[in-house]
N, C-alpha and C positions, 0 to 999 in steps of 0.2 A: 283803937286798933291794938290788937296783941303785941307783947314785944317777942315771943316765940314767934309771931309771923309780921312781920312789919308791913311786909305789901300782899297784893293779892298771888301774884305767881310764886311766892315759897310759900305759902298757904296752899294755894292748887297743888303742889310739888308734894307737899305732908299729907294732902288729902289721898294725892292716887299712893304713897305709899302707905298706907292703910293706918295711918297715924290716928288715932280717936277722939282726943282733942283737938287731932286739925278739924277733923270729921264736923265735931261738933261748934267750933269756930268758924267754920266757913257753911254751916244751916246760918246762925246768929248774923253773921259780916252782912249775909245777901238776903237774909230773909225779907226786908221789908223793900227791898229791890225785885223781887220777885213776886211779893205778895201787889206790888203796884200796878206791876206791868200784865198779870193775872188781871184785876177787876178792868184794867186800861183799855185790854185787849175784848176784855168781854161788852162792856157799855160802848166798844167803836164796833162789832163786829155785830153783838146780841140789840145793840139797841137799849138795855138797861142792863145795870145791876145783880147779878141773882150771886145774894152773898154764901147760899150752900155751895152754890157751884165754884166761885170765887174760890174756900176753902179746898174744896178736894181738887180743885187746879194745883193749887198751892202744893199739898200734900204729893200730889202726881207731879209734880218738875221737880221736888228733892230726890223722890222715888227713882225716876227716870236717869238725873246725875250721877245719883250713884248705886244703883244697880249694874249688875253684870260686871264684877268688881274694876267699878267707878270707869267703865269703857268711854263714856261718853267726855268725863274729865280728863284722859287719857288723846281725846280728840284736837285738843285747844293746841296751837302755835302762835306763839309771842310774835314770831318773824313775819306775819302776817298781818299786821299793825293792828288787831285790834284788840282794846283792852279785854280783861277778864268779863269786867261786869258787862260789856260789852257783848261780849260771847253770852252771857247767860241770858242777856235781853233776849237776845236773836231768838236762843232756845226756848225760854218763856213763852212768846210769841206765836212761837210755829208750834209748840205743844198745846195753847189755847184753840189755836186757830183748826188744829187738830182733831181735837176731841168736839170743836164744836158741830168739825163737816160728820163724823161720828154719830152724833146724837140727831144727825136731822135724817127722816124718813128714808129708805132705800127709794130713789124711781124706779121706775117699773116700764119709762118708755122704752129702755131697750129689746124690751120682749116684745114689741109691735113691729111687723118689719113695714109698717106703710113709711113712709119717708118725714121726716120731721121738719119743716121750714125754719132755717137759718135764722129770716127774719119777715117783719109782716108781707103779706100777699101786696103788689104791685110796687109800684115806683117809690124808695122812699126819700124825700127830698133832704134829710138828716146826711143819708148815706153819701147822697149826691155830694153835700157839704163837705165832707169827710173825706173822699174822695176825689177833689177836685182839684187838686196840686196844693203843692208844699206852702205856695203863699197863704192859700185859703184855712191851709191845716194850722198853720205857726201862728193864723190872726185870733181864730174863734177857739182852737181846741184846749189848750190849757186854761183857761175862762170857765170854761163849760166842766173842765173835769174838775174843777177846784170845789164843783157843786156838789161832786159824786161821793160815797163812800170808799173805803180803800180797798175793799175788794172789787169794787166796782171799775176803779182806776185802773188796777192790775189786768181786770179782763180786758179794758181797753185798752192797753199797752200790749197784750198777747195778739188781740185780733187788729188791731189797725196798723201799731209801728211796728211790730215783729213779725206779723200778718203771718203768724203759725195757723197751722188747722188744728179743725176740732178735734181731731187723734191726738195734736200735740197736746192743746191747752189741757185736754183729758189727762192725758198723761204726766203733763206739768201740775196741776189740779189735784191730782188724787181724784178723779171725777166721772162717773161715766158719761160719755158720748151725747147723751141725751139732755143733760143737766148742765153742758155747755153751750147746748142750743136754747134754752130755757132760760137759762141768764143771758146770754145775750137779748133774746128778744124784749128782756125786760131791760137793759142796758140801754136801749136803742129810743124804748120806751122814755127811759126818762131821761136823756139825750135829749130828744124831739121837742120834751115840755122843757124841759131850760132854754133850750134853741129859742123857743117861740117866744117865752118870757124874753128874751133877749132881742128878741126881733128879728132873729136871723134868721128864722120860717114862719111860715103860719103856720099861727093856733091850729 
């Protein structure tokens, strides 16, 4: 660690006063903390690996920090207990998760005005489960969701214990309308086959 910067928040402090060698000590301090949470985020979200994409992630979260002079550096509060690298996880993160809802296909259901189904046609006995009082929720549902992916978990925390609508989670999301009925149905989906592996429905 620098003796010009000894910890991260007089580093942060040099950085937003447009100091050059802070500039450049604090790419160096985090790079290989950003370059982690980059591939981290993408092999938990993408499923694998894509080391181009990897980099120009990388390249777009230094871009992002200090562009629009260094606004986003400018955002961080010590009083808020959490660390620098801390804060730049978070940012990492949400910048990967980002670009990735970006690069996937526009839908196109919302230009249908027939009505979209929440969830499958008739009765679904998953739902019943989930549904069924706080004992039934607290025995199976954290079990079941430890199976799921993390965006998978998130939607289930928006529509079950938040039990926001699909305006909100849209809106929470970055998402249209349609593409929160879409995941869900496939949430529900594979909900249903852990349940059954587990014995708590039929197959």
């Amino acid at each position: 660690m620098s003796t010009a910067y000894p910890d991260d928040p007089t580093l942060l402090a040099a950085c937003i006063e447009g100091d050059r060698r802070a500039l450049d000590a604090f790419v160096d301090r985090f790079s290989r903390l950003v370059y982690f949470h980059v591939n981290n985020t993408l092999r938990r979200l993408k499923g694998r690996l894509d080391v181009e994409r990897a980099n120009d992630l990388y390249q777009h979260v230094f871009v992002m920090l200090l562009e629009d002079d260094r606004r986003r550096l400018r955002l961080y509060r010590a009083d808020r207990g959490a660390s620098v690298a801390s804060w730049i996880r978070i940012i990492t993160i949400r910048a990967v998760a980002n670009a990735l809802r970006r690069d996937r296909p526009t839908l196109t259901l919302d230009d249908d005005d027939r009505p979209i189904p929440v969830a499958d046609e008739g009765a679904d006995p998953l739902e019943a489960l989930l549904t069924g009082g706080a004992q039934r929720w607290e025995a199976h549902l954290p079990g079941l969701a430890e199976k799921l992916s993390g965006s998978d978990r998130l939607l289930l925390e928006l529509i079950y214990e938040r039990k926001l609508s699909a305006e909100q989670i849209a809106a929470a999301l970055q998402c249209k309308r349609s593409h929160v009925y879409v995941r869900k149905n496939r949430l529900v989906k594979r909900l249903r086959r852990h349940a059954a592996d587990a014995g708590l429905v039929d197959a």
